[in-house]
PAKE-360731 format. One record per residue: residue in one letter; y, x, z of N, C-alpha, C, CB in turn. Coordinates in steps of 0.1 Angstrom, whole numbers, padded with zeros to 4 digits, always signed. Last residue first. Glycine has a CB too. Layout:
AYXZYXZYXZYXZ...
end
This chain:
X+0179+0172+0104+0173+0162+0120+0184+0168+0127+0153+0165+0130X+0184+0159+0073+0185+0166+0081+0185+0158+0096+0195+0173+0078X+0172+0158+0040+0164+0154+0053+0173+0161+0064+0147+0160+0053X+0167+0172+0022+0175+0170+0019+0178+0165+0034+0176+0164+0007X+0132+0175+0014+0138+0182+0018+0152+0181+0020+0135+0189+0015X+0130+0141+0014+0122+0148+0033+0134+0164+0029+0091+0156+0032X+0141+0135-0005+0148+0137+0003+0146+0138+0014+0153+0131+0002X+0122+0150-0028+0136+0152-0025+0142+0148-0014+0142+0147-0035X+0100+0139-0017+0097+0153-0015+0115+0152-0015+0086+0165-0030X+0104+0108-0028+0102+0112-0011+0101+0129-0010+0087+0105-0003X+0110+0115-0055+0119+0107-0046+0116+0109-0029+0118+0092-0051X+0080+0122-0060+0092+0129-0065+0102+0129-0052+0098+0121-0079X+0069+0101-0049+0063+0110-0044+0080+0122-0049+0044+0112-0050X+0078+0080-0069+0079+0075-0051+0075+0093-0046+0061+0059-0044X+0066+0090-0093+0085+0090-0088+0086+0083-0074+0097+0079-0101X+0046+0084-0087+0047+0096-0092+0065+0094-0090+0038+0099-0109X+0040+0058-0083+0034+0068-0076+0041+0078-0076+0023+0072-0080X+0051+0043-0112+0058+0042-0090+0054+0054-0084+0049+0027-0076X+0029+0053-0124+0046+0056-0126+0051+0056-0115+0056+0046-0135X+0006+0041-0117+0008+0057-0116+0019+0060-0114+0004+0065-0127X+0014+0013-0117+0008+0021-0101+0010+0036-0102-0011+0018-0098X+0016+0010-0146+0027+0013-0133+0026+0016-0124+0034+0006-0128X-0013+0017-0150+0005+0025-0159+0015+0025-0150+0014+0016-0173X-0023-0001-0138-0031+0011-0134-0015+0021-0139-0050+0013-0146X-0017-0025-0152-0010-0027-0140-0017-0010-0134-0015-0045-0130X-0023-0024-0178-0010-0020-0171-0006-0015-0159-0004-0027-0170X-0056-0025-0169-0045-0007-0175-0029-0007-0178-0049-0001-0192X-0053-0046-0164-0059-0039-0155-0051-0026-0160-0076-0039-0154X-0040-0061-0189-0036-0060-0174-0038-0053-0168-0038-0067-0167X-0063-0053-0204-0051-0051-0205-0040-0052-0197-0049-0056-0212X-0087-0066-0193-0086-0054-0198-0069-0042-0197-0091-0057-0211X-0080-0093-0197-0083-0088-0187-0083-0073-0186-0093-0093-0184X-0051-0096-0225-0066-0099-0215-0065-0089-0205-0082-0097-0224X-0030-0101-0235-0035-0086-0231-0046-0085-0227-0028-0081-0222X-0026-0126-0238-0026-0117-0253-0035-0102-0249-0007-0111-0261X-0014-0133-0218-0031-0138-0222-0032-0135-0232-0036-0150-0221X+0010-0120-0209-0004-0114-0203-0018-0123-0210-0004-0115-0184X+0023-0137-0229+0015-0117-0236+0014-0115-0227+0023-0102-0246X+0020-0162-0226+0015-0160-0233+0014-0140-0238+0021-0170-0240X+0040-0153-0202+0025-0160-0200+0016-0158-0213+0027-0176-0197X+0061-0154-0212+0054-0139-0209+0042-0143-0204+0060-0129-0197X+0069-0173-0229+0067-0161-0235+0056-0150-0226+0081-0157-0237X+0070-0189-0210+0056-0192-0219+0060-0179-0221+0054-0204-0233X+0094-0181-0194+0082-0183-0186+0067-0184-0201+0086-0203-0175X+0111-0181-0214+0111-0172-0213+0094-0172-0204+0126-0167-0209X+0116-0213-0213+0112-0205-0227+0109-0190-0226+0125-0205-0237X+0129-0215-0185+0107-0222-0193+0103-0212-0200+0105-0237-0208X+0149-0200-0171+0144-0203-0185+0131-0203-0186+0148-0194-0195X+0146-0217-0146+0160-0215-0155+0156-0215-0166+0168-0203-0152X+0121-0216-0134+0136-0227-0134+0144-0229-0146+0149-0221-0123X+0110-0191-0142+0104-0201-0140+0106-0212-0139+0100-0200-0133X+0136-0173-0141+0120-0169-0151+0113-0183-0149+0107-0153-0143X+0137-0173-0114+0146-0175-0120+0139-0177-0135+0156-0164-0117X+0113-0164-0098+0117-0177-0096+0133-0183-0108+0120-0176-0079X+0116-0135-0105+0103-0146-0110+0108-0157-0111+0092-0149-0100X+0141-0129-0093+0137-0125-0110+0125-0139-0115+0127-0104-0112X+0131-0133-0066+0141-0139-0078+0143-0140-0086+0147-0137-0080X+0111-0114-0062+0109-0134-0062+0121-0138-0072+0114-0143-0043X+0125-0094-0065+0115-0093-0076+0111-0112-0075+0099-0080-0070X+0143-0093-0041+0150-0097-0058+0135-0097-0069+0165-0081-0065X+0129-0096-0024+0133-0109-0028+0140-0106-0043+0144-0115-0017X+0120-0068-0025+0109-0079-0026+0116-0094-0029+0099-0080-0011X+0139-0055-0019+0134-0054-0031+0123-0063-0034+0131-0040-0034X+0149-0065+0004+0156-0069-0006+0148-0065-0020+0170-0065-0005X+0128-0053+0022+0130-0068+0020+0139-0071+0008+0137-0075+0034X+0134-0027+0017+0125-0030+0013+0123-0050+0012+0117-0021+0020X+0161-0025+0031+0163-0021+0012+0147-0032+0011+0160+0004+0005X+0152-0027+0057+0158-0042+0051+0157-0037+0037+0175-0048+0056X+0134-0013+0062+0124-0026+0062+0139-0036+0054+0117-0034+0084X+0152+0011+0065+0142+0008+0052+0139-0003+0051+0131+0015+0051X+0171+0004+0084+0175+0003+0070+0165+0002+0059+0183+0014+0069X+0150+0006+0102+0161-0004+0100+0161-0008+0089+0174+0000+0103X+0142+0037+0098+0134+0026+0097+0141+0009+0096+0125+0029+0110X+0154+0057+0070+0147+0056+0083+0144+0041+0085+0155+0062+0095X+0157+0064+0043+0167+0056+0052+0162+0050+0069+0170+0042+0042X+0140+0083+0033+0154+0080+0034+0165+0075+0040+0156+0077+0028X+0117+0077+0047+0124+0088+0050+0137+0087+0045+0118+0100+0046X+0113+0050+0038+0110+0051+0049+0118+0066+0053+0095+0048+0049X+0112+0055+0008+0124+0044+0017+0124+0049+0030+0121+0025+0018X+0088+0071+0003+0101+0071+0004+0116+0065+0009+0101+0072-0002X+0071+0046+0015+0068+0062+0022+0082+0065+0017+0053+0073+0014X+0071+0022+0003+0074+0023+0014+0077+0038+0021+0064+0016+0018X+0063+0030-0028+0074+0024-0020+0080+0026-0004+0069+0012-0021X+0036+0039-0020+0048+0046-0029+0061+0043-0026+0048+0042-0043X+0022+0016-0009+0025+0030-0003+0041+0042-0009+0009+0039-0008X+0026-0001-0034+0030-0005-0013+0037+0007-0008+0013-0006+0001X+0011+0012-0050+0028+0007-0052+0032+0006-0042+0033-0007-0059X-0012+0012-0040-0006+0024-0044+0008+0022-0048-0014+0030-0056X-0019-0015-0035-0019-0005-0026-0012+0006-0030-0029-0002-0023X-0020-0021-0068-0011-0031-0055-0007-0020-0044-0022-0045-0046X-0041-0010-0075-0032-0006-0077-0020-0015-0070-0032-0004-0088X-0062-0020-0055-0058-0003-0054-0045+0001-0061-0070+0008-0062X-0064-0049-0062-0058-0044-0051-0052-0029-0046-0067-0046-0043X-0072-0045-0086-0056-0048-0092-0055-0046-0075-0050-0067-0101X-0098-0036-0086-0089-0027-0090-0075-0030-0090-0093-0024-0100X-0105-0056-0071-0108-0043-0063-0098-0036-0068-0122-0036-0065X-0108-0082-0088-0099-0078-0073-0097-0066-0068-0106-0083-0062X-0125-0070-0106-0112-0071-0115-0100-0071-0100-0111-0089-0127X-0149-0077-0091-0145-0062-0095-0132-0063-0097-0151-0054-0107X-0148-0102-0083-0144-0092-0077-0144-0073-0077-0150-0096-0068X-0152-0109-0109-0142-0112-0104-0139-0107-0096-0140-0120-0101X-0180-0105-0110-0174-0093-0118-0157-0099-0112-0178-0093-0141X-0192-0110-0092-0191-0101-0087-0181-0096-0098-0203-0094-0084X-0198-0141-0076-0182-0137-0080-0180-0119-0083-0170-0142-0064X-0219-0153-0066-0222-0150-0081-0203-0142-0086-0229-0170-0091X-0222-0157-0041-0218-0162-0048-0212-0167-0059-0217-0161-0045X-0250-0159-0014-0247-0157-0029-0232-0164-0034-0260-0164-0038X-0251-0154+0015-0247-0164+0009-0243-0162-0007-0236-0169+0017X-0263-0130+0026-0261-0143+0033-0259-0152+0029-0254-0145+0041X-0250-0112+0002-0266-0111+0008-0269-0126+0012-0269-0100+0023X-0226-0115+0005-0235-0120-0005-0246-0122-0005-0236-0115-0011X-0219-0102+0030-0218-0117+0030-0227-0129+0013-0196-0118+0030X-0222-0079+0023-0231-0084+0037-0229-0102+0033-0221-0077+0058X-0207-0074+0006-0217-0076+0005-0223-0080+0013-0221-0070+0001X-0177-0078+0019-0184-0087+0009-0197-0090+0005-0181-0085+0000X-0180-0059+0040-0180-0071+0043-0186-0082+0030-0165-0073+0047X-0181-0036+0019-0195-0038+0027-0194-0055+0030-0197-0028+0044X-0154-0041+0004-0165-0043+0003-0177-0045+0010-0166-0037-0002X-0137-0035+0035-0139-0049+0026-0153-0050+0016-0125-0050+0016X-0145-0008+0035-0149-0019+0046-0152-0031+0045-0142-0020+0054X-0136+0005+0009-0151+0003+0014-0159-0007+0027-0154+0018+0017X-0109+0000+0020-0115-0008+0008-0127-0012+0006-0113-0002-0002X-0103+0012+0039-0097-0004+0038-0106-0007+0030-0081-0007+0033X-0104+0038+0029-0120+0036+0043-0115+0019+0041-0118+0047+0067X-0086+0040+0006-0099+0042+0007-0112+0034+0019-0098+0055+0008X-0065+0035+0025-0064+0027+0014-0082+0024+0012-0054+0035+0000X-0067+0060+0038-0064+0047+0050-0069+0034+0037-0040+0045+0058X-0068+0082+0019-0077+0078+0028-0079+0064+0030-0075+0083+0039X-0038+0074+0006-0048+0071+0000-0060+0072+0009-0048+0078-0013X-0019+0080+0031-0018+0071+0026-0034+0061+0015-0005+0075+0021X-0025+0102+0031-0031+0098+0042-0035+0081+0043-0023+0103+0053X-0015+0112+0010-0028+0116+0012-0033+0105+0018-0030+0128+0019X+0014+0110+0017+0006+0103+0007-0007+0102+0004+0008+0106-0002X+0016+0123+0036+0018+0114+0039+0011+0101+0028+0030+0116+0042X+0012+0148+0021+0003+0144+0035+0004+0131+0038+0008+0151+0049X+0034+0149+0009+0020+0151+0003+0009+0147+0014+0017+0168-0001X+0056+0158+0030+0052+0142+0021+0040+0140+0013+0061+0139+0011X+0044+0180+0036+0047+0166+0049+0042+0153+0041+0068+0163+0055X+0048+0195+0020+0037+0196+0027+0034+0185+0032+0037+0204+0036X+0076+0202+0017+0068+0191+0007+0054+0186+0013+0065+0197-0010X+0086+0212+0036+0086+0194+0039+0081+0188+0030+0100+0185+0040X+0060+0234+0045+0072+0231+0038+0071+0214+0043+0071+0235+0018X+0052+0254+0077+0046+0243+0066+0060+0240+0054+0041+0227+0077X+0049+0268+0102+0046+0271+0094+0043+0262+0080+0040+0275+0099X+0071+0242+0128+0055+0249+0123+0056+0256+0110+0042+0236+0120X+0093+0230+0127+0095+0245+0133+0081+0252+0130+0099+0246+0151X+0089+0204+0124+0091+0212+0109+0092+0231+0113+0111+0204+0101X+0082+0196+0146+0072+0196+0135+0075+0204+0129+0070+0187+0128X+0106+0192+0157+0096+0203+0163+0090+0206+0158+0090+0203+0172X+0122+0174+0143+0126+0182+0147+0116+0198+0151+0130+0174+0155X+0105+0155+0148+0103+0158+0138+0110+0171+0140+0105+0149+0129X+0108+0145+0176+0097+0153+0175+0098+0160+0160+0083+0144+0177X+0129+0127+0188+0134+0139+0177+0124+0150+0172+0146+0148+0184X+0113+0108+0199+0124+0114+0207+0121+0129+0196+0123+0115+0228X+0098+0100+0171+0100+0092+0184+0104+0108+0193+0084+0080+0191X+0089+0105+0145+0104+0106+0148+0109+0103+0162+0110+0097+0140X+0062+0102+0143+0073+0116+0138+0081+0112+0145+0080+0119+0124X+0063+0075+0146+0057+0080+0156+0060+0098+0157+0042+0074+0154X+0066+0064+0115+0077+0060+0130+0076+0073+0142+0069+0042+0139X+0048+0080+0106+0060+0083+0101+0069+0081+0115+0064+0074+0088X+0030+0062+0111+0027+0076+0114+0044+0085+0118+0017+0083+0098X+0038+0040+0099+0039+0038+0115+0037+0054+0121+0024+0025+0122X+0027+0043+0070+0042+0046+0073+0047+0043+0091+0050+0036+0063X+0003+0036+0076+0006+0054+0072+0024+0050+0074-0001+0063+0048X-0002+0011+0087-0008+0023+0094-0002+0034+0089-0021+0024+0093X+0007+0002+0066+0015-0003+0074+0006+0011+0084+0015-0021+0078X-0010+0005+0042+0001+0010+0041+0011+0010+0056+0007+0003+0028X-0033-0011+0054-0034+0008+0054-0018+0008+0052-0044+0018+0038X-0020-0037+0056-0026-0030+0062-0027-0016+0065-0032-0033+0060X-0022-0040+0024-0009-0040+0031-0012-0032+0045-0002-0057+0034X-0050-0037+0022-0039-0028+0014-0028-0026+0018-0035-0031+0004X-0059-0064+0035-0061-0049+0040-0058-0035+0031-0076-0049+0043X-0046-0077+0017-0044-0076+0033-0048-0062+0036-0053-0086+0041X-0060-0076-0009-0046-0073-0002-0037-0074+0008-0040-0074-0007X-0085-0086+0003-0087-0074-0003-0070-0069-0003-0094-0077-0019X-0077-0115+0013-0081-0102+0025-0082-0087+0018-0098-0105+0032X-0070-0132-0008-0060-0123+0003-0066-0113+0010-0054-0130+0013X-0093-0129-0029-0078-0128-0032-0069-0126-0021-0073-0139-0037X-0111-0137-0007-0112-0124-0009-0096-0120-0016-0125-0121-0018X-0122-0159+0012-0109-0155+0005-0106-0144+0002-0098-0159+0010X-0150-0167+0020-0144-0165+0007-0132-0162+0002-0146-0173+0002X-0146-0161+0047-0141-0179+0044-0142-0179+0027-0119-0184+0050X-0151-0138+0054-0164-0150+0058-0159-0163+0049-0165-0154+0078X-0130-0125+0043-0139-0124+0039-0157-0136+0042-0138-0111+0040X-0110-0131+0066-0108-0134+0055-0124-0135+0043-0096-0124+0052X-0129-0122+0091-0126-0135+0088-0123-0141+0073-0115-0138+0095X-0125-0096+0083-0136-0100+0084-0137-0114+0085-0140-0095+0093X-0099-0093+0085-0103-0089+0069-0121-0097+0073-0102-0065+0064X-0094-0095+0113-0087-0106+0103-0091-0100+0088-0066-0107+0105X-0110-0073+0123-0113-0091+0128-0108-0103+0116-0102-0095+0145X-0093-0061+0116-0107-0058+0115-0110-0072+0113-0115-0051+0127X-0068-0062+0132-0068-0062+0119-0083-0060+0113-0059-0052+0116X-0079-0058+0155-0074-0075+0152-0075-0076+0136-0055-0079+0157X-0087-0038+0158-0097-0045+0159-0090-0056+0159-0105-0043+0169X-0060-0026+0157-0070-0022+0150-0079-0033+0148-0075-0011+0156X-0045-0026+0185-0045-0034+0175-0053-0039+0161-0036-0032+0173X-0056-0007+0200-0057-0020+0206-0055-0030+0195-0047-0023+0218X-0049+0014+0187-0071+0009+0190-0069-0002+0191-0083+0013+0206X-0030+0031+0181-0031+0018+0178-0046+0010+0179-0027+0017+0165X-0035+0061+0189-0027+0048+0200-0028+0035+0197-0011+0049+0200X-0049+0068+0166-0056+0065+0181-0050+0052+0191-0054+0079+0191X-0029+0074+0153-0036+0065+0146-0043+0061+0159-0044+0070+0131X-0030+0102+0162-0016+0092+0164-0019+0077+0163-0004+0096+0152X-0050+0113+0150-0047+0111+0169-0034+0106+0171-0048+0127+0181X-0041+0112+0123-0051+0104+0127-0055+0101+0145-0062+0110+0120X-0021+0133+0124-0020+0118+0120-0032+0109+0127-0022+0116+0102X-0033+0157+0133-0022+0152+0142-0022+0132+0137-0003+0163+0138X-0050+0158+0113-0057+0155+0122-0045+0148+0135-0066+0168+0125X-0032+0164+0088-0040+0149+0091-0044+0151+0105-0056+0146+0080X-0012+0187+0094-0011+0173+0097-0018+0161+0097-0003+0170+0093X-0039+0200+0096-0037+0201+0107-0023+0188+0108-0034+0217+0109X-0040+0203+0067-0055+0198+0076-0054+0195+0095-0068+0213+0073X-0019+0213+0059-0023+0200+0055-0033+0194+0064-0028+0200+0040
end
């Protein structure tokens, strides 16, 4: 395990050049007060860093050579998820400091709002990752970015359909997230981050081992 993070993270090296854009653009987001996107920016972000790890397995059949190491393929995907939560982690504490540095400089009294940001971003992030990490070995990379584009339009869809079509259905559910309050959301939305997790991790062990190079 300790020997695929470190391979991960000198893979993570090659991307320096890009790195500091993505720095640059959470640090911007956060100078302008837009913390509603830069906190899930830089979620999307980590998730895009751990599943590029993945890409970088596979470049001229290396995975192939990997798996000839002493390790299982559950090993792999546990790692990948790991690495997944780090990248999520060091994203998160960066954004914060940014925020505070910026409070300091400019008060803006948004802290408990940006608590309630912190936590719906981790679980946002933890669905990304979940998502992405199994598609991504199943169907390698093509094929994953497209399943994964369609599971994002059919979730617009559903919405957008919910919002046109039937009104009556739009108050309904408006009215039981503001039945659930703030509270109540946060520990849904914490219920399904776990659930996705936990059957994203299932679903990627089954088919890393099913997996053939």
């Amino acid at each position: 395990m300790k020997g695929l993070l470190i391979k991960d993270f000198c893979l993570l090296r090659n991307q320096r050049k890009i790195l500091p854009v993505y720095i640059m653009m959470a640090v911007w987001f956060t100078a302008m007060h837009n913390d509603g996107f830069g906190f899930p920016y830089m979620m999307m972000m980590a998730s895009i860093l751990t599943i590029s790890t993945i890409s970088y397995d596979e470049v001229d059949h290396s995975l192939t050579h990997l798996f000839t190491l002493p390790f299982e393929r559950k090993t792999y995907v546990t790692e990948k998820f790991l690495l997944g939560g780090i990248l999520m982690a060091a994203s998160l504490v960066f954004a914060i400091a940014c925020c505070l540095v910026r409070t300091l400089i400019s008060p803006d009294g948004q802290g408990t709002d940006l608590g309630t940001l912190i936590l719906f971003s981790i679980c946002a992030g933890a669905v990304i990752v979940s998502l992405m990490i199994p598609i991504r070995i199943r169907f390698g990379g093509d094929q994953g970015r497209i399943i994964l584009y369609a599971i994002i339009a059919g979730i617009a869809l559903i919405v957008l359909l919910i919002t046109k079509v039937a009104p009556d259905q739009q108050t309904a559910v408006t009215a039981f997230f503001a039945q659930l309050g703030q509270t109540g959301l946060l520990l849904l939305a914490a219920g399904v981050a776990v659930i996705i997790t936990v059957v994203g991790y299932i679903l990627g062990v089954r088919w890393m081992k099913k997996k053939e190079f």
